[in-house]
DOGU-604624 format. One record per atom (N, C-alpha, C, O): y, x, z. Coordinates in pm, whole numbers, padded with zeros to 5 digits, always signed. Example, Ala and Ser with C-alpha at 12.3 -4.5 7.8 and 13.67 -1.06 7.14 Angstrom:
BEGIN
-00569+01319+00780;-00450+01230+00780;-00330+01320+00780;-00332+01424+00846;-00225+01285+00708;-00106+01367+00714;+00003+01290+00787;+00114+01341+00804;
//
This chain:
BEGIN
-01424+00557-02626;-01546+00536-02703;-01610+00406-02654;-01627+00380-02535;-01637+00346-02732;-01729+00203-02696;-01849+00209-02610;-01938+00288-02642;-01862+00133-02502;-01952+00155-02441;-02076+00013-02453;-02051-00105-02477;-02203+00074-02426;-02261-00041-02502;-02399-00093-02329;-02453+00009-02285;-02425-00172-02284;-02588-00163-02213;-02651-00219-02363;-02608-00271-02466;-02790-00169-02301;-02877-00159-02378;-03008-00202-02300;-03055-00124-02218;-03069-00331-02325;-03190-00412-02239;-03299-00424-02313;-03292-00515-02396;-03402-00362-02313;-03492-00367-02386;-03653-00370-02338;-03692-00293-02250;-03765-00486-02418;-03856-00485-02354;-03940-00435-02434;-03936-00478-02550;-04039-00334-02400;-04185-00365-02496;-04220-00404-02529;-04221-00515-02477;-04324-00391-02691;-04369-00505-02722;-04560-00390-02688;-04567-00269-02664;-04646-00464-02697;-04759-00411-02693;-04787-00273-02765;-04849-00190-02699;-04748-00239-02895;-04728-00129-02954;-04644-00036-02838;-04698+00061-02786;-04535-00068-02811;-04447+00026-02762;-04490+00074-02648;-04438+00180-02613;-04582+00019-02568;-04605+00067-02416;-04693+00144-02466;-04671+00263-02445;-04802+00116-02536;-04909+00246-02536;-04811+00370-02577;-04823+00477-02516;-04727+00357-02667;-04692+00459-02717;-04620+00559-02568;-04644+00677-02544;-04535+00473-02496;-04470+00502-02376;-04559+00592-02300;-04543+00708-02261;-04688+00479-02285;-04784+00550-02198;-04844+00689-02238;-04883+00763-02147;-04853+00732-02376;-04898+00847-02416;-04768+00955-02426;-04782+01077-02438;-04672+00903-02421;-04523+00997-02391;-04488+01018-02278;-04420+01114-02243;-04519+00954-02225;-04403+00953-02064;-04311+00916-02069;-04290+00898-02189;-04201+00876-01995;-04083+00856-01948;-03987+00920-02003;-03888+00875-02060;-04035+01086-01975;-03966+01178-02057;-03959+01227-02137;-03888+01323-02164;-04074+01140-02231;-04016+01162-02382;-03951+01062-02477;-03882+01074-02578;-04001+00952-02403;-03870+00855-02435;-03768+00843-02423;-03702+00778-02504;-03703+00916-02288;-03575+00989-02285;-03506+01050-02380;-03395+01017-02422;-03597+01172-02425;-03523+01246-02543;-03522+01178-02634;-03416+01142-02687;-03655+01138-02683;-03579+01029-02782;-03511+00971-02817;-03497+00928-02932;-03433+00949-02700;-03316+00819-02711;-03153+00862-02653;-03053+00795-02631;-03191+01031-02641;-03120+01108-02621;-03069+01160-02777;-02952+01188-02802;-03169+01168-02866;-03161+01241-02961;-03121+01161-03118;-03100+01204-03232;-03124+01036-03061;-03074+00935-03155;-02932+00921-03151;-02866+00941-03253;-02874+00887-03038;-02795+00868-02987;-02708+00939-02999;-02602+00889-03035;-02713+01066-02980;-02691+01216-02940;-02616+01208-03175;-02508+01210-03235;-02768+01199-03212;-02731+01203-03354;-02611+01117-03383;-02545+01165-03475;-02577+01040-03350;-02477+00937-03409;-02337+00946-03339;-02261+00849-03349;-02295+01073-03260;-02182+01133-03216;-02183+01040-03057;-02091+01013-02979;-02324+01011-03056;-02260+00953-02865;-02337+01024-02733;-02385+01137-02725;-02332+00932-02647;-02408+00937-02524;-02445+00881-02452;-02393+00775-02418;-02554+00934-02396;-02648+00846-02284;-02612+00848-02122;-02658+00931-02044;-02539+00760-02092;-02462+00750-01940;-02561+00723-01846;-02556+00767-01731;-02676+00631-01899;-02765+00623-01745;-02862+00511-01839;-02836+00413-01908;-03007+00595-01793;-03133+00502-01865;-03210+00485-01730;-03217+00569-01640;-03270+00351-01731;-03331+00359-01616;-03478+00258-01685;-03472+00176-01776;-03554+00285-01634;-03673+00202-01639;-03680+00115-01554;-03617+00136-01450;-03772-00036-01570;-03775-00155-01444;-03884-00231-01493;-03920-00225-01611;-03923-00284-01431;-04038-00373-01466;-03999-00544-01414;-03946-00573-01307;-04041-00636-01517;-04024-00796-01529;-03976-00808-01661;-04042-00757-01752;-03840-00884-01693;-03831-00944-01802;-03812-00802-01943;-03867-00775-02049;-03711-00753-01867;-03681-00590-01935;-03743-00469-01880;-03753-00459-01757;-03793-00364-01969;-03897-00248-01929;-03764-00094-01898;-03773-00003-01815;-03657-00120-01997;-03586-00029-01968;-03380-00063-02046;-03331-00132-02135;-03335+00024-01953;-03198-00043-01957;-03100+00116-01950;-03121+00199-01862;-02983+00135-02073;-02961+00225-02060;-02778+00189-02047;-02745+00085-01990;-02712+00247-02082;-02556+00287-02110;-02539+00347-02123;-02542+00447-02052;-02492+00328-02272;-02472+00423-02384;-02312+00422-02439;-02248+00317-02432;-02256+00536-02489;-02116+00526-02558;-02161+00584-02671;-02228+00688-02675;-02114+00495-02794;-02136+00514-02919;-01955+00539-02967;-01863+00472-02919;-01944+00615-03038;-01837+00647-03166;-01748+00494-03201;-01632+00458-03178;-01852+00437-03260;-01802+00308-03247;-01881+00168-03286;-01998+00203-03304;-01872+00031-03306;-02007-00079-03291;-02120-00013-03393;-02241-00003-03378;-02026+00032-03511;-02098+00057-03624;-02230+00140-03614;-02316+00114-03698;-02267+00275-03487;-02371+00304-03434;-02449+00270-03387;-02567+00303-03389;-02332+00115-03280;-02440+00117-03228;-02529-00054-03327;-02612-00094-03246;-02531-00079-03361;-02593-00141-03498;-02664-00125-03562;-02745-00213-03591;-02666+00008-03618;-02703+00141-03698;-02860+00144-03622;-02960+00132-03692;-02873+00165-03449;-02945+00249-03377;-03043+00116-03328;-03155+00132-03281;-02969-00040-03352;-03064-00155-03302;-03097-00180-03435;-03201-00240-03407;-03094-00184-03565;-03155-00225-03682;-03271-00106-03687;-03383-00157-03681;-03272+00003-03694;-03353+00101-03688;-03443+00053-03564;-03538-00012-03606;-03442+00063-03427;-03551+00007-03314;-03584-00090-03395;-03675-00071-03476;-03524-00199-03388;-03546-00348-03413;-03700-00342-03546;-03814-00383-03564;-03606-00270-03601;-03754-00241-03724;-03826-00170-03691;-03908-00186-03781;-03882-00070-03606;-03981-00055-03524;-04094-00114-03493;-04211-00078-03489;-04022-00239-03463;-04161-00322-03419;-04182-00241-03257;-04266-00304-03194;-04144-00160-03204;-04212-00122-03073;-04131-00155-02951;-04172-00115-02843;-04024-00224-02957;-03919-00268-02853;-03846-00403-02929;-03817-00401-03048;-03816-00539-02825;-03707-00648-02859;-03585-00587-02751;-03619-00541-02642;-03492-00589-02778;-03390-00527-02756;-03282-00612-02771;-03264-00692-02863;-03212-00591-02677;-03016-00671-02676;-02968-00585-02654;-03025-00486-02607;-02825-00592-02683;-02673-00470-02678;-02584-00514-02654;-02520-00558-02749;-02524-00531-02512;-02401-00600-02486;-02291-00489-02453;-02293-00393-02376;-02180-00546-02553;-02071-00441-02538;-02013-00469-02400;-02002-00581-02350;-01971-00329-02333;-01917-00373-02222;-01764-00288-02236;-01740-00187-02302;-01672-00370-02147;-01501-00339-02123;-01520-00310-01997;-01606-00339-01914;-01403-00232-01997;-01358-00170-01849;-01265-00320-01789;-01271-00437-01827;-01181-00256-01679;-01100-00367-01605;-00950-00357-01727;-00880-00453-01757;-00936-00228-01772;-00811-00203-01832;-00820-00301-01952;-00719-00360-01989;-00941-00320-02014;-00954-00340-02144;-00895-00501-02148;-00830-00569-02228;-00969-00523-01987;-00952-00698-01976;-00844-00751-01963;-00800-00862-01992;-00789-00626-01897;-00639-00694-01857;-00524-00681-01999;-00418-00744-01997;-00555-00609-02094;-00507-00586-02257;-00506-00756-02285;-00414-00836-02305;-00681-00773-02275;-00703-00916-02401;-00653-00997-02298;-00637-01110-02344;-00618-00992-02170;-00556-01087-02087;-00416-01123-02198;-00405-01230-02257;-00309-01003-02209;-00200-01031-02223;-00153-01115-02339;-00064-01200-02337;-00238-01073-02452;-00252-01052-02585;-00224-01252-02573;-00269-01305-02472;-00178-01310-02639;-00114-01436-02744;-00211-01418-02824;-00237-01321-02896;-00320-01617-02793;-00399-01631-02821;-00361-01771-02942;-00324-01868-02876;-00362-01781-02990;-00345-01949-03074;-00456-02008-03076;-00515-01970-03178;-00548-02118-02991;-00628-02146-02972;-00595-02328-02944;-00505-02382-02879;-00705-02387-03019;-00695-02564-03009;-00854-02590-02966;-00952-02583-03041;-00853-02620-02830;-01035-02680-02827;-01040-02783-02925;-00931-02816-02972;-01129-02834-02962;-01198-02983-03022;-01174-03045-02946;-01181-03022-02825;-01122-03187-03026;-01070-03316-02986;-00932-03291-02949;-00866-03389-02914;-00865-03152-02951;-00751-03186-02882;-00604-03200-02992;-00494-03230-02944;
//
């Protein structure tokens, strides 16, 4: 299953809302989204500076997880990034794999 981090900051809307939920109801929330779209939540953590909270997530496949940042994104209550992440196995696959590739100028 695709595994995704997930970096996301508040925007002014979203913290009050945080602040009147807790921690742990933003959890489920994002348990229950997630959860809806056939995946899971591997590890959410909260932090404070550039990003407010950071999770890893396995989605079904990109198409969820897409699905689950157009929905936030339109929110308005979080800016958010999703970087797909590979294992070591995955790397060593696109290692092998015959690439046909020409930089510029060459």
């Amino acid at each position: 299953m695709p595994k995704f981090l997930i970096q996301a900051a508040y925007t002014p809307e979203g913290t009050k809302g945080l602040l009147e939920e807790g921690a742990s109801g933003r959890r489920a929330a994002v348990d229950e989204v997630v959860t809806g779209l056939g995946g899971t939540v591997e590890a959410m953590y909260f932090a404070f500076g550039e990003d407010d909270l950071m999770c890893i997530v396995d989605f079904p496949d990109p198409v969820s997880m897409a699905a689950v940042s157009l929905r936030v994104k339109a929110s308005g209550a979080l800016r958010t990034r999703a970087t797909a992440l590979l294992t070591v196995e995955e790397i060593d696959e696109a290692a092998r794999r015959q690439v046909s590739f020409r930089p510029p100028g060459a």
